[in-house]
Structure formats: structure tokens, C-alpha cells
C-alpha positions in Angstrom: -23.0 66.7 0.1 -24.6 64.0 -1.7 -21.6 63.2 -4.1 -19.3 63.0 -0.8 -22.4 60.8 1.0 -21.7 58.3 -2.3 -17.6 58.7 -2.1 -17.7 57.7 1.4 -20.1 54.6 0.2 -18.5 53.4 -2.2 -14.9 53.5 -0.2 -16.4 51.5 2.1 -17.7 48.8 0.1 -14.2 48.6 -1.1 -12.8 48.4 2.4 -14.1 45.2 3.2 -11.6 42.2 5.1 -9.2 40.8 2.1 -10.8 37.0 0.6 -9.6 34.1 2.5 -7.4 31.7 1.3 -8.5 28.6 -0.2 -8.3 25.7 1.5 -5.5 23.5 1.6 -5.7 20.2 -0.6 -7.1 17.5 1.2 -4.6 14.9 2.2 -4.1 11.9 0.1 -6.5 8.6 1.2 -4.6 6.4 4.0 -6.0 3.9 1.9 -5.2 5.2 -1.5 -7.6 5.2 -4.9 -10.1 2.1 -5.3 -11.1 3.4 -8.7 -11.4 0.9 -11.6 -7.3 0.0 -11.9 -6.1 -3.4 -13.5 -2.7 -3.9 -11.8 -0.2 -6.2 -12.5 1.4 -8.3 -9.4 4.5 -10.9 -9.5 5.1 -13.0 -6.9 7.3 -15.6 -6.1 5.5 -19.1 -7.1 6.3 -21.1 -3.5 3.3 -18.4 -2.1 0.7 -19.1 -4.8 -1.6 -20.0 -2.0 -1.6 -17.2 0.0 -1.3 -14.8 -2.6 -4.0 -16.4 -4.6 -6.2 -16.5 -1.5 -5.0 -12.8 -0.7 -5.5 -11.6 -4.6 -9.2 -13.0 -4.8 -10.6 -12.1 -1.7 -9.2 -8.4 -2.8 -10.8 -8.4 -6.5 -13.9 -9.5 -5.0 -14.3 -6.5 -3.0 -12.9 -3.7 -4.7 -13.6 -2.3 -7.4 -9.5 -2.3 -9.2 -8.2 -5.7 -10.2 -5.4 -6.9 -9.4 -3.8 -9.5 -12.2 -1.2 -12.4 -10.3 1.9 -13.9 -11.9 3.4 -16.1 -10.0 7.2 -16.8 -11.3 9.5 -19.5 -10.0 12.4 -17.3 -11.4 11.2 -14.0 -9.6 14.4 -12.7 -9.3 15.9 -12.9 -12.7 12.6 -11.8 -14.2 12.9 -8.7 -12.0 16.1 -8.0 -13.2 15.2 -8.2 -16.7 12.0 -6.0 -16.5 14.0 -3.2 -14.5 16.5 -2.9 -17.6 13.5 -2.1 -19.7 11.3 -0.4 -17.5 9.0 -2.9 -17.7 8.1 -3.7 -14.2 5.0 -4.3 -13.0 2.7 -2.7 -10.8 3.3 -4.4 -7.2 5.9 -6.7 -7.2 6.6 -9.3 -3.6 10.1 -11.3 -3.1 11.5 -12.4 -0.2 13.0 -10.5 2.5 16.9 -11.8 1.2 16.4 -10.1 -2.4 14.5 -6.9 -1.2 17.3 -4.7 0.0 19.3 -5.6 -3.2 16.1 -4.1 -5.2 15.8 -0.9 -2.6 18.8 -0.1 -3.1 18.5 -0.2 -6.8 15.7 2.2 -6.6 13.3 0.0 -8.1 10.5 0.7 -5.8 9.5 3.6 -4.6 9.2 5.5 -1.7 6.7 4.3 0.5 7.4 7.1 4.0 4.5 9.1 3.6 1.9 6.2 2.7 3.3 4.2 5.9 3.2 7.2 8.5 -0.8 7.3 8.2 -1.1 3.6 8.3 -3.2 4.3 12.4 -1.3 1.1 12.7 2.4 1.3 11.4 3.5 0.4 14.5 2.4 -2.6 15.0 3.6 -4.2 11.5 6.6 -7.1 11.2 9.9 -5.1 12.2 12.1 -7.6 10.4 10.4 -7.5 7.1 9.7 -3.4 7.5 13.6 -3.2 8.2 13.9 -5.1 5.2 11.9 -2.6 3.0 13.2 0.5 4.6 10.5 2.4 3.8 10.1 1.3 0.3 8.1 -2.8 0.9 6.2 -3.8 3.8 5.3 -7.3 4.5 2.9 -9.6 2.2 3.4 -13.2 3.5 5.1 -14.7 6.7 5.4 -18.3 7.2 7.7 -20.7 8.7 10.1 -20.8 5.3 10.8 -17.0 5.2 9.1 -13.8 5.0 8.0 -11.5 1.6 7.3 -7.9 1.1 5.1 -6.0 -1.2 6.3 -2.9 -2.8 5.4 -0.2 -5.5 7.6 -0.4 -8.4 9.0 2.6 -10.4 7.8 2.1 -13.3 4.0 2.1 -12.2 1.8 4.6 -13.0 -0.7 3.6 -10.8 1.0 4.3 -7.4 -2.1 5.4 -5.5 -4.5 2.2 -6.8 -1.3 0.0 -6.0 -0.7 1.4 -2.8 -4.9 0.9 -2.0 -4.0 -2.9 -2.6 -1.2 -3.0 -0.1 -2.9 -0.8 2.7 -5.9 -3.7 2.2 -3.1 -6.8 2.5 -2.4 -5.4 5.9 -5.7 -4.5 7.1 -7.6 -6.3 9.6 -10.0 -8.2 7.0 -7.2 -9.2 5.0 -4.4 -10.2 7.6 -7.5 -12.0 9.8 -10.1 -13.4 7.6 -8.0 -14.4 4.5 -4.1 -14.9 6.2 -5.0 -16.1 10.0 -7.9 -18.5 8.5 -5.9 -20.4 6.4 -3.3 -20.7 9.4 -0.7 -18.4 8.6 1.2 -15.6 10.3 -0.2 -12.2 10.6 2.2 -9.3 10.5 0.7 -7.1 12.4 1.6 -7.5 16.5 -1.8 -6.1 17.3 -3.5 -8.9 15.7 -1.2 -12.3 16.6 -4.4 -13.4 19.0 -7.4 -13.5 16.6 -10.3 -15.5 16.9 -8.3 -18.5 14.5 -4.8 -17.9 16.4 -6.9 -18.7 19.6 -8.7 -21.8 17.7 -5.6 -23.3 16.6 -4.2 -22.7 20.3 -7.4 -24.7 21.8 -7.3 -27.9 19.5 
């Protein structure tokens, strides 16, 4: 009896409900990785003030760095650095040359990173059209529009992309673009406190 007593025991201590699963990995940052990254970022030398403005206000805060090149041959310097996969980290061009450079594959997908932007939405439909899902607007101003992408040859996509998702973040697109009296490309912020300045003078 008491060697059936301990049978019974034991088969039901090995009876028990089967292990949960393990959690599912958590979801990459809407923001992406703010972790210590030097990044290289060429733009096109007519927006040295904005993207000067935009690059030192973001170094300030964060804790990657972001190193500017401003080049007044942008697209020819692109083109050479794609044949030796050699580009940088972010590059920004104007709105004319980024299709051309999509459709080369020279930056990458951006789909995922965009759909958790809370607000996608609202962002500059001409230049998003523009980057079809692979730049999104940097600058806008009277002369033309430019947008930010990845490139391909990064290996820093996640710091890159935290440096975009900043650029069109209420703190940057307000208190660094709308001070200094430039567009905004996001709808949801076109009246700001400087917009409505500007209106009253």
C-alpha cells in the first residue's frame, strides 16, 4: 500500500500544467537606441543652418553623436560612396534626387519604424511621398524640401533611426526648426507658440 501511496505521488507531481511560453520579445523603441553611436550625416551645404542648428541641439541631449558634412556636390558624392559602399550613416537631399536614390536601394526600409511614429500621420505628404517609405522629411523652406534617410550601408540603423524620430519630434521641429522661423513638417504642429508670434508682429 505504501509503495502504491508513493506511485500515485510521484505521478502526480509529474502531472502538473506544461511551462508557459516565454514571452514574446519586446518591440523595438519607437524611438530607437540612444546608446553611445558616432554617426556620420551628409547634407546638402545650402541647409547648413538648419542642420547645424538641428545637429547641435541633438548632440547636446543625447548621448550618440552625430558628425555633419555638409557637401555642395551632395549628389555626386552620393553616387560615388554607393559604388563603394561607403555611405554614411543618415544621409538628407532634396526631395528631386530622393526617389532616384529609393529606387536604387540605397536607403533602407523605413515601414516598420514610421508605423509607430503616434504621429505619422500628421508628417509632410509631399516629402513622405517622396521617400516612400524609405526618407522622411528633414528641412522645409521656401526653396524646396529635404529628407532624411538610413543608408544601406549603416550599421547603426537603430541609433540612426533614434536621430531621425528626434528631428521630427515636438522639441526638435518646435524649439530648434519653428524658432529659427522655418517650416515644421508635421500638420499637427503648424500653429506653435513662434508660428503664432510671427503671425502677431
Amino acid at each position: 500500500m505504501l509503495a502504491a501511496f508513493v506511485a500515485v505521488v510521484v505521478l502526480a507531481g509529474c502531472s502538473g500544467s506544461p511551462p508557459k511560453p516565454a514571452p514574446p520579445p519586446p518591440s523595438p523603441a519607437v524611438d530607437g537606441a540612444d546608446s553611445g553611436g558616432r554617426l556620420a550625416l551628409w547634407v546638402r551645404a545650402p541647409l547648413e543652418v538648419q542642420a547645424t542648428l538641428l545637429v547641435d541641439a541633438y548632440n547636446a541631449t543625447h548621448t550618440n553623436h552625430v558628425e555633419l558634412t555638409l557637401a555642395p556636390d551632395l549628389p555626386a558624392r552620393v553616387d560615388a560612396a554607393a559604388k563603394t559602399g561607403a555611405l554614411p550613416d543618415l544621409f538628407a537631399g532634396a526631395v528631386a534626387d530622393v526617389p532616384g536614390w529609393t529606387g536604387r536601394g540605397l536607403y533602407r526600409d523605413l515601414t516598420a519604424d514610421i508605423a509607430r511614429l503616434p504621429f505619422a500621420a500628421q508628417l509632410d505628404q509631399p516629402s513622405v511621398q517622396a521617400g516612400a517609405k524609405h526618407a522622411l522629411p528633414f528641412v522645409l523652406n521656401d526653396r524646396g524640401a529635404d529628407d532624411i534617410g538610413i543608408s544601406r550601408d549603416s550599421e547603426q540603423a537603430d541609433r540612426a533611426w533614434n536621430f531621425i524620430a528626434w528631428v521630427l519630434s515636438d522639441e526638435a521641429q518646435v524649439q530648434v526648426l519653428a524658432r529659427n522661423g522655418d517650416k515644421v513638417a508635421r500638420a499637427d504642429l503648424q500653429a506653435n507658440e513662434f508660428s503664432q508670434k510671427g503671425a502677431s508682429s
